[in-house]
N, C-alpha and C positions, 0 to 999 in steps of 0.2 A: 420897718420891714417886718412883715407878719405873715404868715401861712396859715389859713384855716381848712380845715377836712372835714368834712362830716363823718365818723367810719361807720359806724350802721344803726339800721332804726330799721325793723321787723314788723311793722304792726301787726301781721298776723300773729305771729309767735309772741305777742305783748313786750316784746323785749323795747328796752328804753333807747335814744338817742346818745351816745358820748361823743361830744367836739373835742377834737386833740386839735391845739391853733404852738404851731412854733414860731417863733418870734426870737431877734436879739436879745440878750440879756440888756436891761436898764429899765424896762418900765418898774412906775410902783404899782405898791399892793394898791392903791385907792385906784390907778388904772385896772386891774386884773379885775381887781369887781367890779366895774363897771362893765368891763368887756363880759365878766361873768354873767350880770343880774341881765343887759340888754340881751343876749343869746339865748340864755331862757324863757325870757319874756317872749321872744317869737317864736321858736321852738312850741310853746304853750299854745300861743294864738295862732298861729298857722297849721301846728299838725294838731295839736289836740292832744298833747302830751304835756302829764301832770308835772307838775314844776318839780317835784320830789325825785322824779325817775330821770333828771337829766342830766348829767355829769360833762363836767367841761374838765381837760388839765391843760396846763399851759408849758410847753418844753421849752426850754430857754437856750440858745446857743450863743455861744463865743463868737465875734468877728471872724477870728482867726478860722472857726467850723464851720461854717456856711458862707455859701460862692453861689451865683447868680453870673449867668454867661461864662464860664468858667474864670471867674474873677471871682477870688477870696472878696469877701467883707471887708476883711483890715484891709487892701490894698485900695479900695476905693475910697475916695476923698468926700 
């Protein structure tokens, strides 16, 4: 279960792209960069933004914090 956002990209104002993606706690670090290094990779070849100006963080929540239909996490099977 993953959530990703774009929250802004200005090209007029040169300002860069930051993806904030929330997700369950359990992936690994060797997931996160991948997810990391693919997102930039398109961000680059799609907008035309330098691979240095892109920031990605990744927010991780508990089962217990995040619900979907008003159904906790933890309580789904």
């Amino acid at each position: 279960m993953a959530r990703l956002g774009l929250i802004r990209w200005d090209s007029e104002k040169n300002s860069m792209p930051h993806v904030q993606i929330t997700l369950l706690k359990g992936r690994s670090i060797e997931v996160k960069r991948k997810i990391a290094s693919r997102i930039t990779d398109v961000l680059h070849e799609e907008a035309g933004t330098a691979k240095e100006g892109i920031s990605i963080s990744f927010v991780e929540v508990d089962r217990e914090s995040y619900a979907r239909g008003g159904v906790l996490m933890a309580d789904k099977k």
